[in-house]
PALO-941814 format. One record per residue (C-alpha): x negated, y, z. Coordinates in Angstrom, 3 decimals. Each point is the difference from the previous one (the first is absolute). Layout:
! residues N
@c1 X, c2 Y, c3 Z
...
END
This chain:
! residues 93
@c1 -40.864, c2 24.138, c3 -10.598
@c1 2.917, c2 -2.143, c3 -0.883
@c1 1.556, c2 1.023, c3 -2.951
@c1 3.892, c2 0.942, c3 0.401
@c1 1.414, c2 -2.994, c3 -2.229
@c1 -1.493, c2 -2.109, c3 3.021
@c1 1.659, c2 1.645, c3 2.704
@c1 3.230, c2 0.147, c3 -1.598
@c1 -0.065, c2 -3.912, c3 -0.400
@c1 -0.819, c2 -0.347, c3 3.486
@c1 2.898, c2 1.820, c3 1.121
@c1 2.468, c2 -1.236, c3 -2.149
@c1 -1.502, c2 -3.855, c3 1.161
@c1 0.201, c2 1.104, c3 3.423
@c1 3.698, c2 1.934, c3 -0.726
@c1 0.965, c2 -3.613, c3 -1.852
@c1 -1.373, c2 -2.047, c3 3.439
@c1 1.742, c2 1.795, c3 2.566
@c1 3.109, c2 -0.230, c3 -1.894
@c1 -0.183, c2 -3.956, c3 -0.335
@c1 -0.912, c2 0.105, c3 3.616
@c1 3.927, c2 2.112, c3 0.628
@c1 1.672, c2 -2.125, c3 -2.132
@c1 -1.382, c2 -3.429, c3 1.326
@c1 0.756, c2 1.392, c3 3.628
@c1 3.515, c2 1.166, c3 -0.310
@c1 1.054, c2 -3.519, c3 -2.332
@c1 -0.663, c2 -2.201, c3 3.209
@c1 2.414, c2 2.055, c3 2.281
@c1 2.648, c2 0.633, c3 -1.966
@c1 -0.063, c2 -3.957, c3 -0.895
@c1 -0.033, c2 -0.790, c3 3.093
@c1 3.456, c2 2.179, c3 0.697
@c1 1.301, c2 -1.536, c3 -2.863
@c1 -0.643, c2 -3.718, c3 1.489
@c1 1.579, c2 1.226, c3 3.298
@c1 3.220, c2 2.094, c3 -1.627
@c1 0.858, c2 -3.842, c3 -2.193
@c1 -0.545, c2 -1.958, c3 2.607
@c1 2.341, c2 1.970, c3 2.502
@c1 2.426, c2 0.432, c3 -3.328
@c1 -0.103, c2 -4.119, c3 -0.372
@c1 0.644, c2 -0.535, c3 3.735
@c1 3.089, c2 2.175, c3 -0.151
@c1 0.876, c2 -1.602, c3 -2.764
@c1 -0.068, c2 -3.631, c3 1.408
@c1 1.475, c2 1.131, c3 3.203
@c1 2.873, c2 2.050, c3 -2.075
@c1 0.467, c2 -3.314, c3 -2.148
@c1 1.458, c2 -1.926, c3 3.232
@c1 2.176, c2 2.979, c3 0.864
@c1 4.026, c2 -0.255, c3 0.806
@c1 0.524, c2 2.031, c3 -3.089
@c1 -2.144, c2 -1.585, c3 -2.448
@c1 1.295, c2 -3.280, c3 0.810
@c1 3.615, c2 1.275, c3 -0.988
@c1 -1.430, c2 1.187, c3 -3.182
@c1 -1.814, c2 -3.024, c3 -0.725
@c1 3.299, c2 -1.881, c3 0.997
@c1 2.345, c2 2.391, c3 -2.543
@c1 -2.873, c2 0.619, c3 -2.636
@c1 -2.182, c2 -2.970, c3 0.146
@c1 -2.698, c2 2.724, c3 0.522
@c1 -2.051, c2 2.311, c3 2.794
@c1 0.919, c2 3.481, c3 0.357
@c1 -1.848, c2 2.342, c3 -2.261
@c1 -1.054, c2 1.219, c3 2.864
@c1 -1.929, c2 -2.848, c3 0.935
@c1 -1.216, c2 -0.648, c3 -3.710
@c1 -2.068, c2 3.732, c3 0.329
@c1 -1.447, c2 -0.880, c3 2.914
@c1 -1.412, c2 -3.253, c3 -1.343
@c1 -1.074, c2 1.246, c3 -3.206
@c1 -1.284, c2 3.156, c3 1.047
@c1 -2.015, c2 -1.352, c3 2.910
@c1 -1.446, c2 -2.940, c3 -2.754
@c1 -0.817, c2 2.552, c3 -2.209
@c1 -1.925, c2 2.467, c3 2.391
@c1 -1.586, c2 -2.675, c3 2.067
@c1 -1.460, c2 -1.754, c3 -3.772
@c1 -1.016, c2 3.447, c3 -0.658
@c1 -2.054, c2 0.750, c3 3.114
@c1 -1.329, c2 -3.622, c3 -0.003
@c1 -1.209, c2 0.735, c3 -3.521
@c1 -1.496, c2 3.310, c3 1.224
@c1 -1.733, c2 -1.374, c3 2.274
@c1 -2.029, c2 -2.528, c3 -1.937
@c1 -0.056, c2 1.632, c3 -3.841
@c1 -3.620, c2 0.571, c3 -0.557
@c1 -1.585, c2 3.052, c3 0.091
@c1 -0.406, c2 2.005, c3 -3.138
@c1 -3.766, c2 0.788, c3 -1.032
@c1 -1.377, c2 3.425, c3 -1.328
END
């Protein structure tokens, strides 16, 4: 008969598993949004940058909207951080 020390560390292994299992399955998705939601925010961007109205501010200012300077950065921030998701290594129990 297996003593109750035992079968407490086998569930709390098994509790510890099926957690890393969670966590390793819902880091790939929401990477993955991330990648999408920059690279949509970056083509915006670009696209905003040749705008009527950001080429009157660059003309008056000598720079983009700020506007256009969110886009940019915040797409080039959220598509480095669901790149990075994506290939981080996994952490080990």
């Amino acid at each position: 008969m297996a003593n109750l020390w035992t079968i407490g560390t086998e569930l709390l292994r098994t509790e510890i598993w099926i957690q890393t299992i969670k966590e390793k399955n819902m880091n790939k998705p929401v990477s993955i949004a991330l990648l999408v939601v920059g690279i949509a925010l970056l083509a915006f961007g670009l696209q905003a940058s040749h705008s009527f109205s950001n080429e009157v501010s660059r003309t008056f200012t000598g720079s983009p909207t700020d506007k256009t300077m969110w886009f940019l950065i915040g797409g080039a921030v959220a598509a480095l951080v669901g790149f990075a998701g994506l290939f981080r290594g996994s952490k080990s129990i």
